[in-house]
C-alpha positions in Angstrom: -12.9 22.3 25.5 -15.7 21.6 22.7 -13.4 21.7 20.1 -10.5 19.7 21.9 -13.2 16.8 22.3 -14.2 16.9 18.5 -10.9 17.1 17.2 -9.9 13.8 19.7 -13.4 11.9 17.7 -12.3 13.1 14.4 -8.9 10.9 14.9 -11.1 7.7 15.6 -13.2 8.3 12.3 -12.9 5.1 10.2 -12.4 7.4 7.1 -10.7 10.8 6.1 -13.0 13.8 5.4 -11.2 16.6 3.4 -13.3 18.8 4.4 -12.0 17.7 8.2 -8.7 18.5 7.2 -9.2 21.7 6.2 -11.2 22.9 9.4 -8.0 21.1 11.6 -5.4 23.3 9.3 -7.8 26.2 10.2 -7.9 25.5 13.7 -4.2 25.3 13.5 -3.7 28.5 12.4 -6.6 30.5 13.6 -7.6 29.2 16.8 -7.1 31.7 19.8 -6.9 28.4 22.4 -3.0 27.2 22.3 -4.4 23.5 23.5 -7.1 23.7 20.4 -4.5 24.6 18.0 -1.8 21.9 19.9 -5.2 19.1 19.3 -5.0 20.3 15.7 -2.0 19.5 15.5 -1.8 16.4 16.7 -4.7 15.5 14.5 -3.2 16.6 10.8 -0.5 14.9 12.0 -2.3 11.5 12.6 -4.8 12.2 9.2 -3.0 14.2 7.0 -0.8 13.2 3.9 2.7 13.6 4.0 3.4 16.3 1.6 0.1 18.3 2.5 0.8 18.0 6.0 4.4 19.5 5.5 3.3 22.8 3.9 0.4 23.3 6.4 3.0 22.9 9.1 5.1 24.9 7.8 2.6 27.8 6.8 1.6 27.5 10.5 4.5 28.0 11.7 5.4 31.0 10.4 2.6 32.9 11.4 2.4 31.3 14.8 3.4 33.1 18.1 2.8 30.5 21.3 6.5 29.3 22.0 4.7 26.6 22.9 3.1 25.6 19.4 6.6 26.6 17.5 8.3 24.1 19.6 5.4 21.5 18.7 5.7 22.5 15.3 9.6 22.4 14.8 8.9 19.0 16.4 6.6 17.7 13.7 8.4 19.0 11.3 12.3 17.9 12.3 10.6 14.4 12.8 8.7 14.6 9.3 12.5 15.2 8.0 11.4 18.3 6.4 14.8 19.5 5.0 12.9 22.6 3.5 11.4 24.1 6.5 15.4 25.2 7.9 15.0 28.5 5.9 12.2 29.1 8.9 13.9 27.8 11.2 16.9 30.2 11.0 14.5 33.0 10.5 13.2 32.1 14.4 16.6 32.0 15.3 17.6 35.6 13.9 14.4 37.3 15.0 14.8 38.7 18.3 11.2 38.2 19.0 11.9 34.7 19.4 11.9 32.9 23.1 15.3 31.1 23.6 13.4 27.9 24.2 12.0 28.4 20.9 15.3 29.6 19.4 17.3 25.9 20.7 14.9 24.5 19.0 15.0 25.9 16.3 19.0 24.9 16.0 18.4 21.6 17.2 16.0 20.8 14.7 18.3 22.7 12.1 20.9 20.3 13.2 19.1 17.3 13.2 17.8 17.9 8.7 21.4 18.5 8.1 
């Protein structure tokens, strides 16, 4: 995909557009394409600051309904050590909308910030 491939250059750029970081948090969150929004991902993750980067996560992840991307996102954020994102964590474990996969995740990750 188009957007997959600019994402990829925008990780080589020498310098940090904000502007870049904001399309990649709305990619994130708006894309329709689960690898374009898994590519944004990777890429706030690699240019974005710490405490920025937490909140975007963690606004993404509670809007976002891949099991795929929750899992990525739980990830990020269990390896950021983001201690506040367990509240959402534990709602994905309650909701019954929630894939299992998704859901031992979730507990792991709740685990692992304790």
């Amino acid at each position: 995909s188009i957007k997959i491939k600019a994402v990829s250059m925008a990780m080589e750029l020498p310098e940090v557009n904000p502007e870049l970081l904001n399309q990649l948090s709305e990619l994130l969150i708006e894309d329709e394409s689960v690898g374009v929004r898994l590519a944004a991902l990777d890429g706030l993750y690699e240019l974005q600051e710490r405490e920025v980067l937490e909140l975007t996560l963690m606004n993404a992840l509670r809007t976002e309904q891949k099991p795929i991307v929750q899992i990525a996102l739980i990830q990020a954020l269990v390896e950021l050590q983001t201690e506040e994102a367990i509240p959402l964590f534990q709602d994905l474990i309650e909701a019954d909308s929630t894939f299992q996969q998704v859901k031992d995740e979730a507990h792991i990750g709740t685990f692992k910030l304790i």
